[in-house]
C-alpha positions as CSV (number, residue, x, y, z in Angstrom):
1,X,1.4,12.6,6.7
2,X,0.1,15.8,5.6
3,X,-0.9,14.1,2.0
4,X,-2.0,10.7,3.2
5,X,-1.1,7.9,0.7
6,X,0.2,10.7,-1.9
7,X,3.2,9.8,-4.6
8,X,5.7,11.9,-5.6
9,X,7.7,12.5,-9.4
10,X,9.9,14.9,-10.4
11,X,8.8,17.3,-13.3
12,X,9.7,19.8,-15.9
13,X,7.7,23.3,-16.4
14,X,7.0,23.6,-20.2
15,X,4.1,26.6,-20.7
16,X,2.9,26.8,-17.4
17,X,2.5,23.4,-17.3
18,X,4.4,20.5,-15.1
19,X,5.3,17.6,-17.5
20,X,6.0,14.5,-16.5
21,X,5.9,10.8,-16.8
22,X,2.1,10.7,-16.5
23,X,1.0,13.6,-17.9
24,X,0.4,17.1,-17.6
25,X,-0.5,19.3,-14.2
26,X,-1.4,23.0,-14.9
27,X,0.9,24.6,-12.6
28,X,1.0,28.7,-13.7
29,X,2.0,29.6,-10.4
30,X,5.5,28.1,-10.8
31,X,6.0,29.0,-14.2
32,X,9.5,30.6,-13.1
33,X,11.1,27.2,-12.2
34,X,12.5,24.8,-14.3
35,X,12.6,21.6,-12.4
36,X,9.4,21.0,-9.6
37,X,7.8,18.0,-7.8
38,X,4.4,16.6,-8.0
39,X,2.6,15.1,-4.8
40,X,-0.7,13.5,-6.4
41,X,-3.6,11.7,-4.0
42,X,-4.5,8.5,-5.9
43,X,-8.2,9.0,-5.1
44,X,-8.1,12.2,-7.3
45,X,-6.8,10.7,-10.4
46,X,-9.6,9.7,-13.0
47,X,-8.9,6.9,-15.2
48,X,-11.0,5.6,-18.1
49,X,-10.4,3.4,-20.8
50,X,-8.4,5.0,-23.6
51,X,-10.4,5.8,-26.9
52,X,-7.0,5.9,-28.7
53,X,-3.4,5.0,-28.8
54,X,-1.8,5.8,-25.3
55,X,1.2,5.5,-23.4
56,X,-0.6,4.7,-20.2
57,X,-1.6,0.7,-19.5
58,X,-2.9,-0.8,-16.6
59,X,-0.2,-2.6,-14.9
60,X,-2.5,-4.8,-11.8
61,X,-5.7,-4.2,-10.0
62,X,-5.7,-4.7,-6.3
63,X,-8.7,-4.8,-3.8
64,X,-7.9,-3.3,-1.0
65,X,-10.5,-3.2,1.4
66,X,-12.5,0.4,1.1
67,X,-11.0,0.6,-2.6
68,X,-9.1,-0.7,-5.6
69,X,-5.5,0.1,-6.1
70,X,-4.7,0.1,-9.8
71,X,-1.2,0.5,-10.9
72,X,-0.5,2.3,-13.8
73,X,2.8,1.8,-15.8
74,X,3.8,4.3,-18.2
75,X,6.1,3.1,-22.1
76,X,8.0,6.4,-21.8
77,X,9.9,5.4,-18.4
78,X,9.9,1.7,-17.8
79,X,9.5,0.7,-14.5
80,X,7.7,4.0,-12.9
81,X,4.3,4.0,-11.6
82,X,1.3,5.9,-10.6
83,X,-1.5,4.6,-8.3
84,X,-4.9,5.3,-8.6
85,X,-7.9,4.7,-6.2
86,X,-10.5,3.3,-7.6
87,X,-14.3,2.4,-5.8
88,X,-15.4,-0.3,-8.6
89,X,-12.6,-2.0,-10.8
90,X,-14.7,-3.4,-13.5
91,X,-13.5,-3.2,-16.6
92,X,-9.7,-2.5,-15.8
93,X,-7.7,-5.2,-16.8
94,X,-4.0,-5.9,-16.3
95,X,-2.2,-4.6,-19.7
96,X,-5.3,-2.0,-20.8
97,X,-4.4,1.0,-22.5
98,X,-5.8,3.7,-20.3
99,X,-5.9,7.8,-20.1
100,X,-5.9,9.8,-17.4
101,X,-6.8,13.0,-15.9
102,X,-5.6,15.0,-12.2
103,X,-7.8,16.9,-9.9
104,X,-6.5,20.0,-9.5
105,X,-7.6,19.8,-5.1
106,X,-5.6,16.5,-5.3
107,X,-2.5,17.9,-7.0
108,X,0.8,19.9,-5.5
109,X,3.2,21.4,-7.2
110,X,6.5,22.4,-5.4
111,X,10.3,23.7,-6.6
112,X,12.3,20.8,-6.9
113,X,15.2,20.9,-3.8
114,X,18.4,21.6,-5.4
């Protein structure tokens, strides 16, 4: 498809900003809609070990092939998650506390379809 292996989430625009259950996208451009989707590509999410408290763990770590797959899970909506491509896995462990950031080039924001 046009956005390869993206995901998808529903969001809420707060500030400029879509919130949702990963994070924060900048999204300025769509400040005048309440309700929009996210289509993120997993290899242009950055995930590092998190230096604090977070709501973000590593849920598994999957080779597959070219890459890693790690799925991350998320304590504010149990059961969601967001998957991240990854080129060397070492050092992510099932159950880590993680952070993470979005690309802006691997990050859509739309109006939600009513």
């Amino acid at each position: 498809g046009l956005f390869g292996e993206a995901q998808r989430f529903p969001a809420r625009m707060k500030e400029r900003t879509a919130c949702f259950a990963f994070g924060q996208v900048p999204a300025p451009e769509l400040e005048a809609h309440e309700n929009v989707e996210l289509v993120l590509r997993p290899q242009r999410i950055s995930i590092a070990a998190a230096s604090g408290p977070s709501d973000f763990h590593i849920v598994d770590v999957r080779f597959r092939g070219s890459h890693w797959l790690v799925i991350v899970g998320t304590n504010e909506v149990p059961g969601a998650a967001l998957h991240v491509h990854v080129s060397d896995a070492q050092g992510f462990d099932a159950g880590m506390p993680v952070s993470l950031s979005f690309d802006a080039e691997g990050t859509f924001v739309f109006p939600a379809a009513i």
